[in-house]
C-alpha positions in Angstrom: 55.7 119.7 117.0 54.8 118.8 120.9 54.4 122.0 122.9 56.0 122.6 125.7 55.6 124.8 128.9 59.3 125.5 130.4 59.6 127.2 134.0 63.3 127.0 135.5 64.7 127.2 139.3 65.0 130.7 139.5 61.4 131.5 137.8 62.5 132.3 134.1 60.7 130.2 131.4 59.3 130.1 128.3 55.9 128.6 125.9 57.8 126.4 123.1 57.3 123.7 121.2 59.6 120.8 120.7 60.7 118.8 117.1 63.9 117.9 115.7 66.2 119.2 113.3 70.4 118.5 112.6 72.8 120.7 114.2 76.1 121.3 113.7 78.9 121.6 116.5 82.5 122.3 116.0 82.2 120.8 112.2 80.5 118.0 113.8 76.9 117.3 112.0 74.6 115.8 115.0 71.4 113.9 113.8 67.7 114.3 115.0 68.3 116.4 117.7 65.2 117.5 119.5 65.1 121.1 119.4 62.6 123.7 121.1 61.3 126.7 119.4 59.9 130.0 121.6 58.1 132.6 120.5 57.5 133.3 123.9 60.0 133.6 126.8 61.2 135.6 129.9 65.1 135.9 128.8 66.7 136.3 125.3 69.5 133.3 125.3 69.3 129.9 124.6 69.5 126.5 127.1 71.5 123.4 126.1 69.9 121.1 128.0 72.2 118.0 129.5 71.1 117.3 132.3 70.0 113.8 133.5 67.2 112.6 131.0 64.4 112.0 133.9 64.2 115.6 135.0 63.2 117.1 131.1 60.4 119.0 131.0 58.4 116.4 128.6 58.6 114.0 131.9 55.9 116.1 133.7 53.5 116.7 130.9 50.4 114.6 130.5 51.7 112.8 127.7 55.0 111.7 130.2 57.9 110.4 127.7 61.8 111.0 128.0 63.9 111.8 124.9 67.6 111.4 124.1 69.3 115.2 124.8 72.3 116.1 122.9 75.4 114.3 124.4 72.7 110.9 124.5 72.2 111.7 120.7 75.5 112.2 120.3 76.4 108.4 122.0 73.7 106.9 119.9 75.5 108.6 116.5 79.3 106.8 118.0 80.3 110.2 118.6 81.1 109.6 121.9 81.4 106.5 124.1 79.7 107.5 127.2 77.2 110.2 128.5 79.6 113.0 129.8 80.9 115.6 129.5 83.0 118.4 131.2 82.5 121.8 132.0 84.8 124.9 132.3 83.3 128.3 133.0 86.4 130.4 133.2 83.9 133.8 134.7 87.7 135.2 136.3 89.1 136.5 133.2 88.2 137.9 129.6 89.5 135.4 127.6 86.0 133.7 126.6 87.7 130.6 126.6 84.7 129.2 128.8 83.8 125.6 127.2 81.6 123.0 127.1 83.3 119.4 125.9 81.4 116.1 125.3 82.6 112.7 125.7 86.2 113.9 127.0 88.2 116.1 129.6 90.9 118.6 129.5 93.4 118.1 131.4 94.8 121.7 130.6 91.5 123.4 132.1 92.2 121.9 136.2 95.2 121.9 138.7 95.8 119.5 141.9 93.8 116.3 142.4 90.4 115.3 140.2 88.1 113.9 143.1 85.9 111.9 142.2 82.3 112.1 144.2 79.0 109.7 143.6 75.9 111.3 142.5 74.0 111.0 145.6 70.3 112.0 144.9 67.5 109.5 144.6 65.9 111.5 141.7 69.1 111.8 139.3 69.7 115.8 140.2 73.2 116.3 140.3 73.5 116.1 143.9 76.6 115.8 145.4 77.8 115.3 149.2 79.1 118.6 150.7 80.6 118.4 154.1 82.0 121.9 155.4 82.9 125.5 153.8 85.8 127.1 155.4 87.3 131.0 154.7 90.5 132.1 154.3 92.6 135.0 154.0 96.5 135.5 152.7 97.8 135.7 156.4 96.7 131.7 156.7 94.1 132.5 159.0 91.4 129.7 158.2 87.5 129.2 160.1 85.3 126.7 159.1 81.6 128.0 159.0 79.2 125.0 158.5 79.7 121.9 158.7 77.8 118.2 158.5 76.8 116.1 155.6 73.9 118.0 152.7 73.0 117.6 149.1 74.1 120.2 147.3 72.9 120.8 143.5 75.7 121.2 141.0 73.7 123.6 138.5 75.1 125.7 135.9 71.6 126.8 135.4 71.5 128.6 139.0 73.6 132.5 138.3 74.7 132.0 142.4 75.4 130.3 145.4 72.1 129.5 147.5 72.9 128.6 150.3 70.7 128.2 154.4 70.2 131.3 156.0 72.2 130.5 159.2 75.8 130.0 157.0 75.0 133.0 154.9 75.5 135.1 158.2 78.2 132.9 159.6 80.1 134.1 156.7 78.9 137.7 156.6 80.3 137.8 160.3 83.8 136.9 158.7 83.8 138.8 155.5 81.1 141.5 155.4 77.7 142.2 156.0 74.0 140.3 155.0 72.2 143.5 153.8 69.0 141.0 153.7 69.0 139.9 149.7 73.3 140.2 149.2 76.4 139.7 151.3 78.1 142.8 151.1 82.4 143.0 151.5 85.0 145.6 150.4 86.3 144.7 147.3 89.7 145.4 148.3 89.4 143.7 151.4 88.2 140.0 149.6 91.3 140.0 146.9 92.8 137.0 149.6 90.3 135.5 150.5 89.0 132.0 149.5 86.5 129.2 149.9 87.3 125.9 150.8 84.3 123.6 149.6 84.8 119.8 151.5 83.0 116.6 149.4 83.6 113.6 151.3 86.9 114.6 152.1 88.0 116.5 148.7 88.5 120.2 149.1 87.6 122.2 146.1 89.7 126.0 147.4 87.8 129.1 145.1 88.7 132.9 145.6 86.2 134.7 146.7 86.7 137.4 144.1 85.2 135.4 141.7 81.7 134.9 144.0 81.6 139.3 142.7 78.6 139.8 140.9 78.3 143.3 141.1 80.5 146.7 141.9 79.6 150.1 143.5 82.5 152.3 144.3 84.4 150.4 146.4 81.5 147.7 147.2 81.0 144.7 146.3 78.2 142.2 146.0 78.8 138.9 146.5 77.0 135.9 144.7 76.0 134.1 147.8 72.3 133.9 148.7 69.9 132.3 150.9 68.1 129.5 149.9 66.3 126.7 151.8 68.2 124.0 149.1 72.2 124.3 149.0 73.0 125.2 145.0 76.7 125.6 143.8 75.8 127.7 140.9 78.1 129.7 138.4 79.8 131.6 141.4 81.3 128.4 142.7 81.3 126.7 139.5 83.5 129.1 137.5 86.5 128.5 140.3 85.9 124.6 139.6 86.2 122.2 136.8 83.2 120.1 136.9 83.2 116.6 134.8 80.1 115.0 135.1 79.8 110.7 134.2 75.7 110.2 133.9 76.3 107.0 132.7 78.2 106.1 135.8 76.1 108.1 138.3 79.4 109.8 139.3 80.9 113.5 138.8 84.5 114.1 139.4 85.5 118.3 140.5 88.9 119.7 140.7 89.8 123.3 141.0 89.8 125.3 137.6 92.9 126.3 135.9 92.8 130.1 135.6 95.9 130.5 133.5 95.1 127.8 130.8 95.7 128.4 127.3 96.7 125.1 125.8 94.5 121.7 125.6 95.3 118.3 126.6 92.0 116.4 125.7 91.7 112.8 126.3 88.6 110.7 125.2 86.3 109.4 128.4 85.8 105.7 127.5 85.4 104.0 130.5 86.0 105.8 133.5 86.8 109.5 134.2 91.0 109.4 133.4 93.4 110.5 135.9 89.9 110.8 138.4 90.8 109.4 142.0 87.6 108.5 144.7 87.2 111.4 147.1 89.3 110.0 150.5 85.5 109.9 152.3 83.9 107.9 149.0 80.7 106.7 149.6 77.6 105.6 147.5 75.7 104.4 151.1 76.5 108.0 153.0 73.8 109.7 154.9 72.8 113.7 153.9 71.5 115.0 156.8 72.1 118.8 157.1 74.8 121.3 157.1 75.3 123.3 159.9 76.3 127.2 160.5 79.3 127.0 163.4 79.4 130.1 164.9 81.7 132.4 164.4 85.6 132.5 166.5 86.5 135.7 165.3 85.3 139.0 164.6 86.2 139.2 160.5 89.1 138.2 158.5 88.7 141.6 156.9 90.3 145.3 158.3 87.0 146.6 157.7 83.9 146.7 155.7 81.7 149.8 154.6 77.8 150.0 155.6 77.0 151.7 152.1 73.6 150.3 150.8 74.0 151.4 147.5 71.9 149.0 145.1 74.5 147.1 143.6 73.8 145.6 139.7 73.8 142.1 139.0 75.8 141.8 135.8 76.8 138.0 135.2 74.6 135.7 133.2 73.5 131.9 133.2 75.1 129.3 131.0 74.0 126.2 130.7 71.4 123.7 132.6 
């Protein structure tokens, strides 16, 4: 047994030690996976690690080594034929049908166009380029409120959306209030509006109902956060269906069917199926920096209360 010390993003972490045992998925037996045990940690749920292989914790300890994680065991066993897999959080309803699926897609689980994006960051994050963020309401009023050319993290791992300073109050001056730590917004008064996410030309469209993490009354808190890094965490992430291609170096993100109820899996062999290059493709683009654009109208909601009622976070973290 190696031991290991494990500190995540958002501060959680946890004293383990890493071997490896046989697991069993979906009546799937799995071979030598490396495992780690705690005794000791800061939150009582488990992490399935599947991220790319350079960023494990065993990279940055003194004995430096990389190990296959479970969907590289699982190519190395002819389970599957490539490192991916897909990724569909379904946080909108109660149906627990959220799901994790290796070495294929569901075609059931997305509607409209699967754009397909480069991974842009030199260190093997999942980066992708993100280009504006536009809100909308139900009486077609739309306002774009940053805009340029950023890295942003796709991260189950992260609970919200992190996002600069400067955009978190461009929005707030559209759809609430920045209270300091949470963007506050009648929860009536958010049922039409959405986010419109733009990668390299490919617009992923999320209501902002499901950003809610929290309910007071009539109040709610909204899963957006400052941050000096741009994360698309679980808020964003649960509106989207995110297939990620590691041995590619490419991820492909369409918005999330809501309503599914059937599958319609198909095998990933060689390249992400019915996936089409984002209209902006690029594998040479430049991040620089998004922008806040100020904003051209007063709010796209009636009204917002100034209640500053601490508001519970009640959604949790998935996977990493």
């Amino acid at each position: 047994m190696i031991p290991l010390d494990i500190v995540y993003i958002d501060g959680t972490g946890a004293n383990c030690s890493l071997g490896t045992d046989n697991i069993e998925i979906d009546g799937v037996e799995i071979k030598d996976c490396y495992i780690a045990v705690s005794d000791e940690a800061s939150e009582n749920y488990g992490v399935l690690g599947i991220g790319p292989v350079n960023l494990e914790v065993t990279t940055r300890n003194a004995d430096s080594f990389v190990y296959n994680n479970l969907q590289l065991t699982m190519k190395a066993q002819g389970l599957i034929s490539k490192n991916t897999y897909s990724i569909y959080l379904d946080e909108f309803t109660d149906t627990n049908s959220a799901a994790v699926l290796f070495g294929g897609i569901d075609h059931n689980k997305y509607v409209g166009d699967l754009g397909l994006l480069p991974i842009a960051s030199a260190n093997e994050r999942i980066d992708v380029i993100l280009n504006s963020i536009s809100v909308s309401n139900g009486s077609g009023e739309k306002y774009t409120f940053a805009s340029g050319a950023a890295t942003a993290l796709l991260d189950t791992g992260t609970a919200k959306t992190l996002l600069p300073t400067e955009i978190v109050q461009a929005l707030s001056s559209y759809v609430g209030r920045d209270d300091g730590s949470n963007l506050i917004a009648n929860c009536e008064d958010i049922a039409d509006v959405d986010l419109t996410f733009e990668f390299l030309g490919h617009e992923i469209t999320v209501p902002l109902l499901g950003f809610v993490q929290g309910k007071t009354g009539n109040q709610c808190t909204i899963g957006i956060q400052d941050s000096d890094t741009i994360i698309l965490g679980d808020t964003f992430l649960s509106g989207a269906y995110f297939v990620a291609d590691l041995d590619s170096n490419q991820v492909a993100l369409a918005v999330a069917n809501l309503e599914s109820a059937d599958e319609n899996i198909e095998p990933i062999v060689d390249t992400i199926p019915s996936a089409t290059m984002a209209p902006n493709y690029s594998q040479s683009q430049t991040a620089t920096s998004l922008s806040a654009i100020a904003a051209s109208s007063t709010s796209l909601l009636s009204h917002y209360s100034n209640d500053t009622t601490t508001i519970k976070l009640v959604k949790s973290m998935y996977f990493v």
